[in-house]
Each structure stands twice: as C-alpha cells, then as structure tokens.
Biopython code that builds the backbone (N, CA, C, O; Angstrom):
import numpy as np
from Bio.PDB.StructureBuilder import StructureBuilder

atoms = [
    (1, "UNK", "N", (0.846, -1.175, 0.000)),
    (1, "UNK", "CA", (0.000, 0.000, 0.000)),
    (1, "UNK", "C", (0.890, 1.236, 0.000)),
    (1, "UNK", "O", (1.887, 1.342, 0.713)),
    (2, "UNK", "N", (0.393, 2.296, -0.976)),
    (2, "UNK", "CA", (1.319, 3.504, -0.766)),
    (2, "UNK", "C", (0.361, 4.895, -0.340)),
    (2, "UNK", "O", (-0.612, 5.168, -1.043)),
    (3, "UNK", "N", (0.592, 5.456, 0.453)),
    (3, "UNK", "CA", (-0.274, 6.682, 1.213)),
    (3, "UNK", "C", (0.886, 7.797, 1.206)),
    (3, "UNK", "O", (2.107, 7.667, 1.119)),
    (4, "UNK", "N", (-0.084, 9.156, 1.351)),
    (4, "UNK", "CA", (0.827, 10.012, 2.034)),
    (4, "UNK", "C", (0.584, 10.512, 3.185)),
    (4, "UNK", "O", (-0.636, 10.397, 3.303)),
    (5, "UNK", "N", (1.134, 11.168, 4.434)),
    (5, "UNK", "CA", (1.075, 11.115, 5.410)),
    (5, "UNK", "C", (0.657, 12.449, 5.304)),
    (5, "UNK", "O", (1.656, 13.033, 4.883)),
    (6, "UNK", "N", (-0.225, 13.249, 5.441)),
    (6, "UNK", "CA", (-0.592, 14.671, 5.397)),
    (6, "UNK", "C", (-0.420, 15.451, 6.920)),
    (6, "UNK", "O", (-0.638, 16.655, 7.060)),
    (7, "UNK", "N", (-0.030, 14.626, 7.929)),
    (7, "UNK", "CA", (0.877, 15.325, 8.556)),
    (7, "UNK", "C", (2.260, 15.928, 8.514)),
    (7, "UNK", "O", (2.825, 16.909, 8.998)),
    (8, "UNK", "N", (2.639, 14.635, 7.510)),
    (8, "UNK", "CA", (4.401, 14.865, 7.671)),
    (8, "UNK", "C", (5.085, 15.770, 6.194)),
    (8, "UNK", "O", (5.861, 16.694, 5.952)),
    (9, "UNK", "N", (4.080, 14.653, 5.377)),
    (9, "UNK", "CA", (4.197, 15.295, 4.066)),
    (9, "UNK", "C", (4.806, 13.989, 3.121)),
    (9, "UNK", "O", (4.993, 13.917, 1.906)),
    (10, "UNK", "N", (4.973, 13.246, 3.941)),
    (10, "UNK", "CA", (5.557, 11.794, 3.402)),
    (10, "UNK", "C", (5.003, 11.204, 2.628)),
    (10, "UNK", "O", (3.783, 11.367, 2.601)),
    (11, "UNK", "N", (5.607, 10.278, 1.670)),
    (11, "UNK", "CA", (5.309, 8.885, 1.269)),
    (11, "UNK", "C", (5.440, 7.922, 2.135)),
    (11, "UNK", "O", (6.482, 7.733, 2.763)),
    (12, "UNK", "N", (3.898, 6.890, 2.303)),
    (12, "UNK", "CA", (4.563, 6.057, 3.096)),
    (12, "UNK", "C", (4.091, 4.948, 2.427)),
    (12, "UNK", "O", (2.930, 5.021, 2.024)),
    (13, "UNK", "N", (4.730, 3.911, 2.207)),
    (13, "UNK", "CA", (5.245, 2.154, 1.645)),
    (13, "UNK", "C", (4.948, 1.661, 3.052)),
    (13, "UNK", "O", (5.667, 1.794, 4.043)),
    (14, "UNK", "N", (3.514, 0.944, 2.946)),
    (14, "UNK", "CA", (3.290, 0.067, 3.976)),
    (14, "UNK", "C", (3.498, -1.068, 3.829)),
    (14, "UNK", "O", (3.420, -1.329, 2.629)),
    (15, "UNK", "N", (3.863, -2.421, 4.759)),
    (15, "UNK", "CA", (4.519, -3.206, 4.991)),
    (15, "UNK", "C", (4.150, -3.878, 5.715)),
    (15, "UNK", "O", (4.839, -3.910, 6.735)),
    (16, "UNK", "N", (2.785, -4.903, 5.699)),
    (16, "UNK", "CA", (2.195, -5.847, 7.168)),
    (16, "UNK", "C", (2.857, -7.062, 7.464)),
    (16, "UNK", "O", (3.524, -7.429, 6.497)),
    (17, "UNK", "N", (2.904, -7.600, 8.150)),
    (17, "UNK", "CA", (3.448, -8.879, 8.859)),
    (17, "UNK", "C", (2.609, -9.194, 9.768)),
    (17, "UNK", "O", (2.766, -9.209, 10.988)),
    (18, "UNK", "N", (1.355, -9.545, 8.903)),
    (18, "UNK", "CA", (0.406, -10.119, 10.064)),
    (18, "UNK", "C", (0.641, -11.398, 10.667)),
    (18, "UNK", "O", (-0.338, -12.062, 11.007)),
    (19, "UNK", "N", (2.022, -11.920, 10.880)),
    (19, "UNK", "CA", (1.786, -13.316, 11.833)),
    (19, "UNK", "C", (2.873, -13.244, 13.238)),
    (19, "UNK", "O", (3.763, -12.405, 13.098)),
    (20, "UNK", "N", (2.885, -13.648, 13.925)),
    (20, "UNK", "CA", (3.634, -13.815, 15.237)),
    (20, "UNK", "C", (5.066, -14.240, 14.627)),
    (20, "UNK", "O", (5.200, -14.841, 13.561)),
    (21, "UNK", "N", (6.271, -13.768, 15.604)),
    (21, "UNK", "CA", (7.756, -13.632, 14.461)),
    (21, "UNK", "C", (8.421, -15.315, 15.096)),
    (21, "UNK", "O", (8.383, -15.725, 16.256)),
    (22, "UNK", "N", (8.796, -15.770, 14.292)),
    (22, "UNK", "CA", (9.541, -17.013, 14.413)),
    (22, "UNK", "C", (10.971, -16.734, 14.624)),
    (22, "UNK", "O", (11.416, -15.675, 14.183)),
    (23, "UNK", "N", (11.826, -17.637, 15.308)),
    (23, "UNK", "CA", (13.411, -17.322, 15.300)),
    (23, "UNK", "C", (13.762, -18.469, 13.873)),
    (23, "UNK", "O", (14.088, -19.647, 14.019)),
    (24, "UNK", "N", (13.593, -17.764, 12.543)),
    (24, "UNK", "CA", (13.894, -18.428, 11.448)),
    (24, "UNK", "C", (14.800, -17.859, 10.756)),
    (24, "UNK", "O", (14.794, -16.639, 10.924)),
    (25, "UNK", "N", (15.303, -18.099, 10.298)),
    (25, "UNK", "CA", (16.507, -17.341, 8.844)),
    (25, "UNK", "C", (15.820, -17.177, 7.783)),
    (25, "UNK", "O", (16.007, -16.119, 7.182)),
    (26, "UNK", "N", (14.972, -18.011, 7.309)),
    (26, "UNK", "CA", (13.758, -17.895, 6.002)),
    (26, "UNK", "C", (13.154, -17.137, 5.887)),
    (26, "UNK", "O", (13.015, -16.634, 4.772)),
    (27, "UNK", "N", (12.225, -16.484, 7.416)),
    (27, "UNK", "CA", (11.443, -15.281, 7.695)),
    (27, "UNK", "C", (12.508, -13.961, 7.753)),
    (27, "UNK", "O", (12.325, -13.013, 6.990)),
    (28, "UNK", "N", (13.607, -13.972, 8.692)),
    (28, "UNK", "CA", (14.244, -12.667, 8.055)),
    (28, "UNK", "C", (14.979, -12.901, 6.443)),
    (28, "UNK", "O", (15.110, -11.846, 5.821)),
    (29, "UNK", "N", (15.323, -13.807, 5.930)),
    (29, "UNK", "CA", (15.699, -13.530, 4.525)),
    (29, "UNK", "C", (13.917, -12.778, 3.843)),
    (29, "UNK", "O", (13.934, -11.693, 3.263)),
    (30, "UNK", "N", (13.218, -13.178, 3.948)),
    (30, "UNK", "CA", (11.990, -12.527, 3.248)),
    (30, "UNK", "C", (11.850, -11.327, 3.786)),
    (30, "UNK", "O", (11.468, -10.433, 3.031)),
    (31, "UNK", "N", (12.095, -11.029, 5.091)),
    (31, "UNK", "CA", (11.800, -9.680, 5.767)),
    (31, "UNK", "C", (13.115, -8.982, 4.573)),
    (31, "UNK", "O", (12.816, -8.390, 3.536)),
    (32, "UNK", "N", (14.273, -9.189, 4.952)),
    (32, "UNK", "CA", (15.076, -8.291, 3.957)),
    (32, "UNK", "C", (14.612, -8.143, 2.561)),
    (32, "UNK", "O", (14.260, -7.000, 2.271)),
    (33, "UNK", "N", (14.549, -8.817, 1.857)),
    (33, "UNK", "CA", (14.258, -9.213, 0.551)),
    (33, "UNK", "C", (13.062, -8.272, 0.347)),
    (33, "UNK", "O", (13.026, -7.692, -0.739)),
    (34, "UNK", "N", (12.098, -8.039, 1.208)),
    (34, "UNK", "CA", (10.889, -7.236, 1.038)),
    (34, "UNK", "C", (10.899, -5.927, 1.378)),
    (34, "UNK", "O", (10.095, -5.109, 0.931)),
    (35, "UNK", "N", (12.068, -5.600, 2.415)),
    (35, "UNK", "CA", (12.740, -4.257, 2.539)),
    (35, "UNK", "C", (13.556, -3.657, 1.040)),
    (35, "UNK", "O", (13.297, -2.600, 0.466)),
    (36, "UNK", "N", (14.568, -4.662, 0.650)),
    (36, "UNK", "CA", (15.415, -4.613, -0.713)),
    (36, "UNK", "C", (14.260, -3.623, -1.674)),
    (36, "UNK", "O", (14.463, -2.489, -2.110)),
    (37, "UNK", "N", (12.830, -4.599, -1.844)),
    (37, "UNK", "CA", (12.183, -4.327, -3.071)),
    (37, "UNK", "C", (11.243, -3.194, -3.205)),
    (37, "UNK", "O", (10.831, -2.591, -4.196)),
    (38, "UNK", "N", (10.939, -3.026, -1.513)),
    (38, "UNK", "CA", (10.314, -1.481, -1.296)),
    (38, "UNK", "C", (11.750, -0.246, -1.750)),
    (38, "UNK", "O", (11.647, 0.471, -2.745)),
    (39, "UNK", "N", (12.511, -0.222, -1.186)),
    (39, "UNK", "CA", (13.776, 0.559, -1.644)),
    (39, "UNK", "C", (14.307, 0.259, -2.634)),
    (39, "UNK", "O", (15.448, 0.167, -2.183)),
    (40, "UNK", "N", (14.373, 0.094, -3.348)),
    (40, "UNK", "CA", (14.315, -0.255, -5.044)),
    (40, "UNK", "C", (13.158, 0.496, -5.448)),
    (40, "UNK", "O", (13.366, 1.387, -6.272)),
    (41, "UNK", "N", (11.741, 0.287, -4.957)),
    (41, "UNK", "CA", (10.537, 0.711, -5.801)),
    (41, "UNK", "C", (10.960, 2.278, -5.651)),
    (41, "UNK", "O", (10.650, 2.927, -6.650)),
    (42, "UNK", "N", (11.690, 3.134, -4.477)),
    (42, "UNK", "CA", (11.815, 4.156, -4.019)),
    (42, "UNK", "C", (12.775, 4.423, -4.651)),
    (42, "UNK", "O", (12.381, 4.888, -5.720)),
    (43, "UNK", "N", (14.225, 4.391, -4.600)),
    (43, "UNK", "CA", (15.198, 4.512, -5.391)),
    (43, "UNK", "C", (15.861, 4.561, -6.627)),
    (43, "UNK", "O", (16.860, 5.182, -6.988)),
    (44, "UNK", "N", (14.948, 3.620, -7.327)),
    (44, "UNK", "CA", (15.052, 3.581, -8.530)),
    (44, "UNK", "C", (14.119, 4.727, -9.260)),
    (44, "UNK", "O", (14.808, 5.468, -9.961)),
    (45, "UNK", "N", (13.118, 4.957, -9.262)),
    (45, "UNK", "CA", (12.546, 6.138, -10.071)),
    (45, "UNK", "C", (10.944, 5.491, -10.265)),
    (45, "UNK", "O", (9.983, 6.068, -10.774)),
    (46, "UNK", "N", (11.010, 3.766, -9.546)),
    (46, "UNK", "CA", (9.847, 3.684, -10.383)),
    (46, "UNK", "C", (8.451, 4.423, -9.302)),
    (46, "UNK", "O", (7.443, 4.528, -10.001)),
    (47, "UNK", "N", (8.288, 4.753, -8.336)),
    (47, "UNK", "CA", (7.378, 5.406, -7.867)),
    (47, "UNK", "C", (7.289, 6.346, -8.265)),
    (47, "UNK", "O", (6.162, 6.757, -8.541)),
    (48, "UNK", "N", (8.145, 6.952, -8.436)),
    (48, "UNK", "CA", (7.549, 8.448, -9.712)),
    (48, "UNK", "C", (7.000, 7.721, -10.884)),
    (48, "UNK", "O", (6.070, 8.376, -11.354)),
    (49, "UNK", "N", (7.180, 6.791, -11.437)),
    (49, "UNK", "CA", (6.526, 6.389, -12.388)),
    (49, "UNK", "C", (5.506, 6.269, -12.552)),
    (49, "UNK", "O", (4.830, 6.675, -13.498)),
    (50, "UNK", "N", (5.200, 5.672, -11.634)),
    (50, "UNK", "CA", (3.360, 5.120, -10.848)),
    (50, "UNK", "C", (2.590, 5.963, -10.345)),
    (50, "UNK", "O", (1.365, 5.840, -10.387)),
    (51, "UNK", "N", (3.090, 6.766, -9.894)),
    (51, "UNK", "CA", (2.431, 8.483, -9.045)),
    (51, "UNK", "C", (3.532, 9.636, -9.251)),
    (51, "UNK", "O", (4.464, 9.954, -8.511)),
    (52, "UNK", "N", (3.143, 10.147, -10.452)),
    (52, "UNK", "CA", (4.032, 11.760, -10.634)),
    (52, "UNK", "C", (3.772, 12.434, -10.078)),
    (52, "UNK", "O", (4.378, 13.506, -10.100)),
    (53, "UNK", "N", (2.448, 12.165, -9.033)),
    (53, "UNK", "CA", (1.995, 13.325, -8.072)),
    (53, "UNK", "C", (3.116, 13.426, -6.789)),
    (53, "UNK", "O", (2.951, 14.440, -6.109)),
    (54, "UNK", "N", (4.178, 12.578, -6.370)),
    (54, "UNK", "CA", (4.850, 11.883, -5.371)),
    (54, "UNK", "C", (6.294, 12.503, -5.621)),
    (54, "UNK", "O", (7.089, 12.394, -4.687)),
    (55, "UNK", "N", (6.702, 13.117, -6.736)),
    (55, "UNK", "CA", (7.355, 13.640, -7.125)),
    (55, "UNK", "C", (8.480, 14.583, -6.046)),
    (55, "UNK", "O", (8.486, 15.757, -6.416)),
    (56, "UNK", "N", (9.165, 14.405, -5.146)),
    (56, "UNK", "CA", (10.124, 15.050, -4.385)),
    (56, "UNK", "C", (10.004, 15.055, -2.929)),
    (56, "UNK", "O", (10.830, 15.432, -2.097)),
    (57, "UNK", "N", (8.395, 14.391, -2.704)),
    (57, "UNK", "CA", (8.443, 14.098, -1.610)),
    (57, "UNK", "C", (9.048, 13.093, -0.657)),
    (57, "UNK", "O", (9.076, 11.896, -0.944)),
    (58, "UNK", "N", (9.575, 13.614, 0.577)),
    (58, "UNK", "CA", (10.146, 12.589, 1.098)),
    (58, "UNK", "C", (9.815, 10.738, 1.267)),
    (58, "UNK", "O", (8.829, 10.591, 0.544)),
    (59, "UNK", "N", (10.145, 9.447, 1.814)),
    (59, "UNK", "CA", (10.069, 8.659, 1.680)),
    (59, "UNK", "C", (9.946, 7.914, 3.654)),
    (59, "UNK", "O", (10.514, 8.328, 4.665)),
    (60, "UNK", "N", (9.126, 6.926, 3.504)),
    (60, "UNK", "CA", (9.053, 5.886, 4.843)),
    (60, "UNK", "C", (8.611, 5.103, 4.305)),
    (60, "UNK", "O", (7.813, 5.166, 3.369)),
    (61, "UNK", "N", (9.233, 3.880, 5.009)),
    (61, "UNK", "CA", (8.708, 2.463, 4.763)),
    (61, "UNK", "C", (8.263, 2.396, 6.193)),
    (61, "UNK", "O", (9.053, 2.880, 7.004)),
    (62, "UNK", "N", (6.859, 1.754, 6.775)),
    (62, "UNK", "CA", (6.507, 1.511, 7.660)),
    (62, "UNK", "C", (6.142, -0.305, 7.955)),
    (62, "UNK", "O", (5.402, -0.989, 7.246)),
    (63, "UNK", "N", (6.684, -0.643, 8.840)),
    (63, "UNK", "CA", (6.440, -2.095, 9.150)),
    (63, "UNK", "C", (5.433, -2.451, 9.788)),
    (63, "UNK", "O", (5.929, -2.725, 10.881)),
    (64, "UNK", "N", (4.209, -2.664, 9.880)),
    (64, "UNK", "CA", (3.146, -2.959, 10.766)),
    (64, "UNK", "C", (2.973, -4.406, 11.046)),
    (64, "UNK", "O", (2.619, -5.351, 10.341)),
    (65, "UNK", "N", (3.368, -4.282, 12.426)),
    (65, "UNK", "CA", (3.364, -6.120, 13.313)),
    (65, "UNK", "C", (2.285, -5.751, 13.558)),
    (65, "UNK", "O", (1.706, -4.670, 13.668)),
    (66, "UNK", "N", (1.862, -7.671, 13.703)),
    (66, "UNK", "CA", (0.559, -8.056, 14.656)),
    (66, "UNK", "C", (1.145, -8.188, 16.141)),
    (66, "UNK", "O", (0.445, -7.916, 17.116)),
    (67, "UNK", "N", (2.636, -8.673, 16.268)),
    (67, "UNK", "CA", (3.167, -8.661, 17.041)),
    (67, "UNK", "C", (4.632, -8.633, 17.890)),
    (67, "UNK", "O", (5.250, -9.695, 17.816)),
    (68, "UNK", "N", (5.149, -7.763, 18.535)),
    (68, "UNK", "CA", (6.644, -7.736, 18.624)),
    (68, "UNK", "C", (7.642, -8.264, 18.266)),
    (68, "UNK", "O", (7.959, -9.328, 18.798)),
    (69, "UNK", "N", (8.382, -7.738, 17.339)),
    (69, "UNK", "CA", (9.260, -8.595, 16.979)),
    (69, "UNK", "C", (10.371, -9.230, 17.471)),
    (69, "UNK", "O", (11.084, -8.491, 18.151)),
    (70, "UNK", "N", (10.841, -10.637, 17.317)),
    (70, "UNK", "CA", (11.819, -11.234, 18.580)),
    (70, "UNK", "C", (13.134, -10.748, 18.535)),
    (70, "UNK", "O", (13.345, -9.970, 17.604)),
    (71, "UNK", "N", (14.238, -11.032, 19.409)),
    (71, "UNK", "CA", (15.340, -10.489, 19.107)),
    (71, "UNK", "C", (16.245, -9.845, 17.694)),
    (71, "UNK", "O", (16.590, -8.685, 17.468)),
    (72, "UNK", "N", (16.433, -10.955, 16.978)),
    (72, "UNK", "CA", (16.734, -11.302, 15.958)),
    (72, "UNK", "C", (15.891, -10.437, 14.843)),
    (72, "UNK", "O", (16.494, -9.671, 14.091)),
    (73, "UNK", "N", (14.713, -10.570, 14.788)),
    (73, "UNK", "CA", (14.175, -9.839, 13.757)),
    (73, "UNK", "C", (14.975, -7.907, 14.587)),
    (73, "UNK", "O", (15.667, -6.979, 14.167)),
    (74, "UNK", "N", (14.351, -8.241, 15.735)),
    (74, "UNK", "CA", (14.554, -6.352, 15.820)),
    (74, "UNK", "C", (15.963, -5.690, 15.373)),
    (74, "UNK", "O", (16.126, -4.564, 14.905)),
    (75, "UNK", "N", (17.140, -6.888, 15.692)),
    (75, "UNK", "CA", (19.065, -6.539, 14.783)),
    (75, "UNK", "C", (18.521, -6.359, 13.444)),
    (75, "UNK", "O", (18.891, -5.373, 12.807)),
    (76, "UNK", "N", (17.803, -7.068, 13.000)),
    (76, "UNK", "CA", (17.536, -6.861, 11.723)),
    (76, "UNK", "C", (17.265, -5.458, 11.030)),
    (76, "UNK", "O", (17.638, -4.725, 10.115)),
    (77, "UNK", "N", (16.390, -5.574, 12.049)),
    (77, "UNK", "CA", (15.461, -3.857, 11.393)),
    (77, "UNK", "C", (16.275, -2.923, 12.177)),
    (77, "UNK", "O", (17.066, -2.159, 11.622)),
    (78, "UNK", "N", (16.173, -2.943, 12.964)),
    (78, "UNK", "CA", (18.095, -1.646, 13.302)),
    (78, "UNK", "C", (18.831, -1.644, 12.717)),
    (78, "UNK", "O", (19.592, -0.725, 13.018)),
    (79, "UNK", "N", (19.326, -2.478, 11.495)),
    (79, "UNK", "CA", (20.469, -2.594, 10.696)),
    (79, "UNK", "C", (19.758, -1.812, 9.447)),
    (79, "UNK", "O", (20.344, -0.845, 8.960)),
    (80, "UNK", "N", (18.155, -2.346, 8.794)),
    (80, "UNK", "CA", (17.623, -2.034, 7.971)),
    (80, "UNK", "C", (17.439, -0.518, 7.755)),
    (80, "UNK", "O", (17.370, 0.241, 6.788)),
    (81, "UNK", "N", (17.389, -0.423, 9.142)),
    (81, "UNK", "CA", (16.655, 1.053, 9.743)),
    (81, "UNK", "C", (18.198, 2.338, 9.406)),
    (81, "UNK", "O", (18.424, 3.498, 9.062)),
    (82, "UNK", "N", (18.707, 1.387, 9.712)),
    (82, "UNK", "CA", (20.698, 2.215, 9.611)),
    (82, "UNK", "C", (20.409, 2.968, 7.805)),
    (82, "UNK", "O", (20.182, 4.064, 7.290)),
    (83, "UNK", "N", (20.645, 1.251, 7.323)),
    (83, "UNK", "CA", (20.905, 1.185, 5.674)),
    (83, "UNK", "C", (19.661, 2.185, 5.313)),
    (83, "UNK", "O", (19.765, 2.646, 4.176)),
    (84, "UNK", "N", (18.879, 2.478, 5.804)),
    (84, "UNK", "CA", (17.462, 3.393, 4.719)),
    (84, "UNK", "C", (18.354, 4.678, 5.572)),
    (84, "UNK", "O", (19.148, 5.192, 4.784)),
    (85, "UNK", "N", (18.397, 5.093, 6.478)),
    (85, "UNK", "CA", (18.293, 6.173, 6.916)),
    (85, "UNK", "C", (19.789, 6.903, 5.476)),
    (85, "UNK", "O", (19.544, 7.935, 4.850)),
    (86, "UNK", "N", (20.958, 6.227, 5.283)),
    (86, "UNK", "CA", (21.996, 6.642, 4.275)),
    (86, "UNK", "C", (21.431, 7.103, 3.399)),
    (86, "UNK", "O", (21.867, 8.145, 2.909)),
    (87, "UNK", "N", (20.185, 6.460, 2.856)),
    (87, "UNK", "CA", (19.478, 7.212, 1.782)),
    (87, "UNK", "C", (18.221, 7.742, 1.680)),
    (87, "UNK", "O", (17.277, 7.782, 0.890)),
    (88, "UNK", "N", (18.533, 8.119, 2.717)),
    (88, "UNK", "CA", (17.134, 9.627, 3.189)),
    (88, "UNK", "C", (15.754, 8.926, 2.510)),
    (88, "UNK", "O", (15.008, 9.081, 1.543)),
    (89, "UNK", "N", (15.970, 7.868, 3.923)),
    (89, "UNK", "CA", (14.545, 6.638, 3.423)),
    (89, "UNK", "C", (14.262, 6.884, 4.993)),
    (89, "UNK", "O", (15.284, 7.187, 5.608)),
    (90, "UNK", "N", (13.286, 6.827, 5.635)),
    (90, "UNK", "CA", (12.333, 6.944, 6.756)),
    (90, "UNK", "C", (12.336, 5.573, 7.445)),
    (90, "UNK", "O", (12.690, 4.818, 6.540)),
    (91, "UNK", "N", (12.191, 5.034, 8.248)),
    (91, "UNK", "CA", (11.755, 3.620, 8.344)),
    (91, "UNK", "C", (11.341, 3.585, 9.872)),
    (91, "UNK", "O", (12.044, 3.742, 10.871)),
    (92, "UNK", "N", (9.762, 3.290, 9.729)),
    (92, "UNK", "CA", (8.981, 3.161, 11.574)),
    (92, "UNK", "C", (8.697, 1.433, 11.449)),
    (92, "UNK", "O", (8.790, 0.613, 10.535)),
    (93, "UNK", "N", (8.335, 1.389, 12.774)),
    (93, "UNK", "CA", (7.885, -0.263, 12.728)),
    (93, "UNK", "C", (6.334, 0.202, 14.066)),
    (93, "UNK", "O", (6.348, 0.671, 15.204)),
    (94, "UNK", "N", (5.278, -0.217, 13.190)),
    (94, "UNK", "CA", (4.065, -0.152, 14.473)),
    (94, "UNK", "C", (3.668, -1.562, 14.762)),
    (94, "UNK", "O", (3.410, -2.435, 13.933)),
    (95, "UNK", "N", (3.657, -1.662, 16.217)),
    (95, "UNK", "CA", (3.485, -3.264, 16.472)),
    (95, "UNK", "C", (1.658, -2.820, 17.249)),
    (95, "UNK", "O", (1.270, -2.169, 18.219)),
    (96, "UNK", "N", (1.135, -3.453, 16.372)),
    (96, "UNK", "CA", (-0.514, -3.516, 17.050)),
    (96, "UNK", "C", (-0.740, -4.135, 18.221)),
    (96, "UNK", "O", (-1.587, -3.631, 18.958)),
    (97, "UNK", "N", (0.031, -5.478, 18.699)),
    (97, "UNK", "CA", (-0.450, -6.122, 19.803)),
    (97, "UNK", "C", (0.888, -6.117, 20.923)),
    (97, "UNK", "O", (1.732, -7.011, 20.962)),
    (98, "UNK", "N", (0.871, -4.945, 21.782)),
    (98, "UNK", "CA", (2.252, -5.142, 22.788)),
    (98, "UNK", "C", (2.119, -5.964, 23.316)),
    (98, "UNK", "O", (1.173, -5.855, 24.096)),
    (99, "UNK", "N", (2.670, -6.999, 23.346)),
    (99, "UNK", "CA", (2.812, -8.111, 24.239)),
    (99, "UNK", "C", (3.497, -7.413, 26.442)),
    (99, "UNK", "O", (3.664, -8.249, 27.330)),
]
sb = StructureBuilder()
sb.init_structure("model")
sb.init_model(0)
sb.init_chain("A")
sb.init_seg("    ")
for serial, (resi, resn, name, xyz) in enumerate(atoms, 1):
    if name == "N":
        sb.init_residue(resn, " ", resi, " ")
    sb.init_atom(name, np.array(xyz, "f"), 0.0, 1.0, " ", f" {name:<3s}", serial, name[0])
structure = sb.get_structure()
C-alpha cells in the first residue's frame, strides 16, 4: 500500500506482517528481501513512475506487526533502519499487539 502522510508530508510504503515472528533465517531472509524491493521501488525512479503526483516528496517504509518482533528480527530492522536512513529513506515499525 502507498499513502501520504498529510501530517508529515511523506510517502509512506506500507509493509504488514500479520503473523507472530519465528526465530527463522527464512522469515528474516523474506523480511530483507521485502525491505530490498520497497527501496528499489523508491530509489530507482519507479514510484515516480506510478504516481508523478509523489514527485520530491520525502520517503518511509513503515512495518506494521501483529506482534513484537523477537530479538533477531529487531538486529535486523536496526540494521535495515541504519541502511534506509543513508538514503534519506524513513523507516517506523508499528506493532498492534504489545505483548
């Protein structure tokens, strides 16, 4: 899903993970892999492609859990969170169910 945030002024690239986080390598290789292809859609030019209205506005990828993510996933997304921020990419994570 792509929105803009009419508070901030943002683009935001939503991102659900509706299931409870496993300690797997399979699930974070897909978690990256799905970070990779949102920043690509951003980086590369093709969202201007798709919406010329989107044109210079800033960028967030937002992660929406059903539920906290376990150790392992959260290194992940602190690392993810590092790598977007170099290229003036946004990146929140909203977890719906605090454990």
């Amino acid at each position: 899903m792509i929105a803009e945030d009419t508070k901030t002024g943002e683009v935001v690239l939503v991102m659900n993970e509706p299931e409870p986080w496993e300690d797997s390598d399979e699930r974070l290789l897909a978690l990256q892999e799905r970070f990779n292809a949102y920043a690509s859609f951003l980086l590369d030019g093709e969202i201007v492609e798709a919406h010329p209205e989107l044109v210079g506005k800033p960028a967030r990828i937002e992660l929406r859990c059903a539920k906290m993510p376990d150790a392992r996933a959260l290194d992940l997304l602190g690392m993810i969170h590092d790598q977007l921020a170099f290229q003036e990419i946004k990146m929140e994570v909203v977890v719906r169910d605090v454990e």
